[in-house]
N, C-alpha and C positions, 0 to 999 in steps of 0.2 A: 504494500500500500504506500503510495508518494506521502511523503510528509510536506507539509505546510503548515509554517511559522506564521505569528500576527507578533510583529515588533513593536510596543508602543511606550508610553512612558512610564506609566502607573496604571491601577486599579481600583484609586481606593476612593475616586471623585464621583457624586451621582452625575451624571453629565453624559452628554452625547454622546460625545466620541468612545468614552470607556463604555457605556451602555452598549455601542455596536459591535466593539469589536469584542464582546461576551456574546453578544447575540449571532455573529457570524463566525464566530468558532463552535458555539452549537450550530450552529445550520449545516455546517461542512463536517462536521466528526463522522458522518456516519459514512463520508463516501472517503476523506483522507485521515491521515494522523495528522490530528490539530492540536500545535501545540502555540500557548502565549507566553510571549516572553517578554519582562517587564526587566525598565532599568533601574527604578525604586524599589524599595524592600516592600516584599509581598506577602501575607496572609490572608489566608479565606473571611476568616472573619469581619476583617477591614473591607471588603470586596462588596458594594452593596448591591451584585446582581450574580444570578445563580451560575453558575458555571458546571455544563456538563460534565456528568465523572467522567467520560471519555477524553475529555481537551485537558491535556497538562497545561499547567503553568511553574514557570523557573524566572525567578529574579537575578538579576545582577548585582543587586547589594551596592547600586554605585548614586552617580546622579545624574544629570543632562545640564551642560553646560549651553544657553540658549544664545549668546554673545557670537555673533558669526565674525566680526573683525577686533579678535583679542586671541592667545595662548589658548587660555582657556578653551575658549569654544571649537580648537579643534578637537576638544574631547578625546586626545590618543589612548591612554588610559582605557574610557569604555569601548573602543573602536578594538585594540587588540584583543579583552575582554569576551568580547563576543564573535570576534572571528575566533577561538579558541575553542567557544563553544559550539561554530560551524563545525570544522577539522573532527571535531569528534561524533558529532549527530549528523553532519550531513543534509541537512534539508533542503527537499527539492526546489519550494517557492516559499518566499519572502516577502511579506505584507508590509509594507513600511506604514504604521499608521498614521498621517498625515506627513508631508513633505520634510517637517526637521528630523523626524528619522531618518530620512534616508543621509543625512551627515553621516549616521553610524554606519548604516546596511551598504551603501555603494563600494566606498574603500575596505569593507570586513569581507566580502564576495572576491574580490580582485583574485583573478585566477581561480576561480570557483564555479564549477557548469549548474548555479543559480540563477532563477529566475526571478525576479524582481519586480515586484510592484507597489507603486505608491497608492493610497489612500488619501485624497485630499477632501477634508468635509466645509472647507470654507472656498468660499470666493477667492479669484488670485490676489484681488485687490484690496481685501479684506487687511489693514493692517496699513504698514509702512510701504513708502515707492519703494526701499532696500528689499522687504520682504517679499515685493512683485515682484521684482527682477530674479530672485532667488526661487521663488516656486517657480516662473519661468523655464529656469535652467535645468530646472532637475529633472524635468521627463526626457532630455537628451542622454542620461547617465541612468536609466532603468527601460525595463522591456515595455511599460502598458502603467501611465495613469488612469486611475480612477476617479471621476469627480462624480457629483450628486447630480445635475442638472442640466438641460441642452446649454443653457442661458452657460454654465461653469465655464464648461467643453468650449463654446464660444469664445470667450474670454481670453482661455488658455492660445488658443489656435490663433485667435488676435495677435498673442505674442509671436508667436512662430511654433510652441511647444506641438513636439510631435506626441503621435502614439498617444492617443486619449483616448476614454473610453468613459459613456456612462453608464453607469448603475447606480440606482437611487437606493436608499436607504428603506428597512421594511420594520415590522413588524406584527407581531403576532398575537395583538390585545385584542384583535376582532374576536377572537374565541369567545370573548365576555359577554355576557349578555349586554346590548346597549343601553344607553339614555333612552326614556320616553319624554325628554325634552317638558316635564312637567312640575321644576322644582324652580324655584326663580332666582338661580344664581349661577350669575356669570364666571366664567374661569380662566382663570391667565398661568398658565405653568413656564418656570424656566430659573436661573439663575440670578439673583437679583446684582445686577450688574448695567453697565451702561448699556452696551448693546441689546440687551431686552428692552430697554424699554419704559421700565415700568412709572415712570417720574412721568412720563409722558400721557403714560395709562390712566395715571391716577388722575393728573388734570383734565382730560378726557371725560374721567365719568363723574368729577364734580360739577358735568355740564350737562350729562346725559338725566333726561328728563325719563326715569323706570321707577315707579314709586313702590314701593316692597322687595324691588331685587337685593341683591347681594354683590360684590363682589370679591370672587376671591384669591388671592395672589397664592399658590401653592409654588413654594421654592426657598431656599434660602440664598447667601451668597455676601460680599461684601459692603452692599448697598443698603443691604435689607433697614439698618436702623435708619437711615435716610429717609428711605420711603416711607417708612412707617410716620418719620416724623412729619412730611410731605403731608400725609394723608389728615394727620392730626391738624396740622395749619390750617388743614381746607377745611375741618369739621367734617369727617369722612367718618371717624370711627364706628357709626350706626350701621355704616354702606359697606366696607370694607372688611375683610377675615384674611389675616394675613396665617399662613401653615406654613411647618417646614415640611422640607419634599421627604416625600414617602414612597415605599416600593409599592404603595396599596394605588398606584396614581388611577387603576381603571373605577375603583370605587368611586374616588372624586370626580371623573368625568360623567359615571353613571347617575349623579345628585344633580350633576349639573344643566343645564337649557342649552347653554350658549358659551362658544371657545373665542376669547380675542385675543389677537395677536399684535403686539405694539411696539417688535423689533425693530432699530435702526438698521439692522446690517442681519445673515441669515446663513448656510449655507443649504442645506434641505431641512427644514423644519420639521423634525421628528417629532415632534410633541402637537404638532399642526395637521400629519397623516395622524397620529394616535387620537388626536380627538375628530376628527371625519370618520374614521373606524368606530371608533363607539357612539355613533349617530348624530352629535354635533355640528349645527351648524356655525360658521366661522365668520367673526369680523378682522379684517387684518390691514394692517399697512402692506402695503405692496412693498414692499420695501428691494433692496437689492439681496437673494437673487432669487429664492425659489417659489414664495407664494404664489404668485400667477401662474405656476408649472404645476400646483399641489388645489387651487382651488380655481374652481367655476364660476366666475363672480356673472351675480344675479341667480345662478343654478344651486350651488350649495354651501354658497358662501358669498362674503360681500368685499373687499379689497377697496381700499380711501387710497387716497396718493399719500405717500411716505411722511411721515412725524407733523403729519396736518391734524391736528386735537381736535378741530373743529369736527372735521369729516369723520372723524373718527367718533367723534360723540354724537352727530347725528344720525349714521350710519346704525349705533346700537340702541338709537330711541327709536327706531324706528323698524328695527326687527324685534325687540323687546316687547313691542305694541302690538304684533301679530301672534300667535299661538301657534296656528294653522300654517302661517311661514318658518317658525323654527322647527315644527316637524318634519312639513315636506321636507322642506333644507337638509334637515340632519338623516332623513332615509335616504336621499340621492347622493349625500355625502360620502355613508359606511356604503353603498355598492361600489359607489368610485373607487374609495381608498381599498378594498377587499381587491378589488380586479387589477389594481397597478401596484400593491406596496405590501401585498402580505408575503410572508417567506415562499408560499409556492413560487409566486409569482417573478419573484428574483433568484430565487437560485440558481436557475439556469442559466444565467449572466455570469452569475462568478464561475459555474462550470467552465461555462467557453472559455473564459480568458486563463484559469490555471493550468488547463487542458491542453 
């Protein structure tokens, strides 16, 4: 059976990136040997998402130096590290999980009949012009990038980057029973950080005219006392349920009517298919890059042009006002998202390209 590695950094964040790359090493156990290999120090217990007994995981016990023009950052130390533990395992293909791994994975392969592929979950542009230039580069130095979205691939090939490829992000919460779109509270999941959003959200629905709803911010993150205090300034506290993130997230989607999304910047919005999968309908900023590739706007969901508060507050008085629109909405949503984003429906993408 080929082995295939997912190299990434850690394990131990609720968050996208580590939520995928658990969810696509179960997805592949059953057809390769899936093993994850992390460069922080690792424990199950710290891990807060399940991991198949089939897929190993092995730390490196070291750190990731993210400084690209310093000593430091060329990371030699983890670089020898982990070609050591090529030499001895041998694995056929190598996930690089987003582009600053492959710092590690290019020069530890060197003379090694590995295959190589990056994982990128953000936009190129996401970040510093340095950092563009640098995701750029790096699909010339591995076999097959991965981005999330047409709109990514676009981007990428903008630059000149070769060998892309997309495959969008899935999951597997459709199994749940859905929303019957019948409890009055709105839900916002993600990080509380700038790029979500949420400062934004909050001003948003001290505007939004829904008298008994709810809204509720499930996540924590660096901002979160910010926000909170945000919310308090506006006299919010009646409106507002601030939760930290939980693995129970499909319970919270199944309480909820209505999913808004109030991100500056995106790469595939996992938490955007997971609430269309559990029958939610969605208000969002269009933001840059994948919303318009993930929702129907007017069909099962609503999209305002990007950190416009206004639209975006009367965009959710005025699906909040209908009943009969957030159901329809939210059953044409979970077909959508079932037929484009669940595991059947992507596995065969990663087959090809490890293939």
């Amino acid at each position: 059976m080929r082995k295939v590695w997912l190299f990434c950094e850690g394990l131990h964040h609720r968050a996208g990136i580590e939520r995928m790359t658990v969810e696509l090493a179960n997805l592949l156990c059953g057809d390769y040997e899936v093993k994850i290999v992390v460069i922080d120090p690792f424990d199950y217990e710290s891990c807060p998402y399940t991991i198949d007994r089939q897929v190993k995981v092995e730390s490196l016990n070291a750190s990731f130096c993210k400084q690209l023009l310093s000593i430091a950052g060329l990371n030699i130390p983890l670089i020898k590290s982990f070609r050591n533990l090529i030499k001895i395992e041998r694995p056929d293909v190598i996930i690089s999980v987003a582009t600053p791994m492959a710092r590690i994975v290019a020069p530890a392969i060197v003379g090694k009949k590995i295959r190589h592929i990056t994982w990128e979950h953000f936009n190129i542009n996401a970040g510093s012009r340095v950092g563009a230039v640098y995701k750029a580069l790096i699909p010339w130095f591995v076999n097959t990038t991965v981005v999330l979205t047409e709109a990514d691939a676009e981007a990428f090939r903008h630059m000149k980057s070769p060998r892309i490829k997309v495959i969008p992000n899935f999951t597997s919460i459709g199994k749940n029973e859905p929303s019957k779109c019948d409890n009055k509270t709105v839900i916002a999941v993600g990080r509380h950080t700038l790029q979500k959003g949420f400062d934004l959200l909050i001003r948003a629905w001290a505007k939004t005219d829904a008298p008994g709803w709810t809204l509720k911010i499930v996540g924590s993150g660096v901002d979160r006392e910010s926000n909170e205090a945000l919310a308090r300034k506006m006299n919010l506290e009646d409106r507002i349920e601030f939760k930290d993130a939980t693995p129970r997230i499909a319970e919270e989607y199944k309480q909820a009517s209505c999913f808004v999304l109030s991100s500056r910047f995106e790469g595939l919005v996992l938490v955007l298919i997971e609430a269309k999968m559990m029958g939610l309908p969605t208000v969002c900023f269009d933001c840059p890059n994948s919303p318009k590739e993930v929702v129907r706007d007017g069909y099962d969901g609503i999209l305002v042009p990007p950190e416009d508060i206004d639209a975006l507050s009367n965009s959710l008085t005025k699906i909040l006002k209908d009943p009969n629109m957030l159901k329809k909405m939210g059953e044409r949503g979970r077909n959508d998202a079932i037929s484009r984003y669940s595991p059947e429906a992507i596995k065969g993408l990663w087959l090809n390209i490890l293939d």
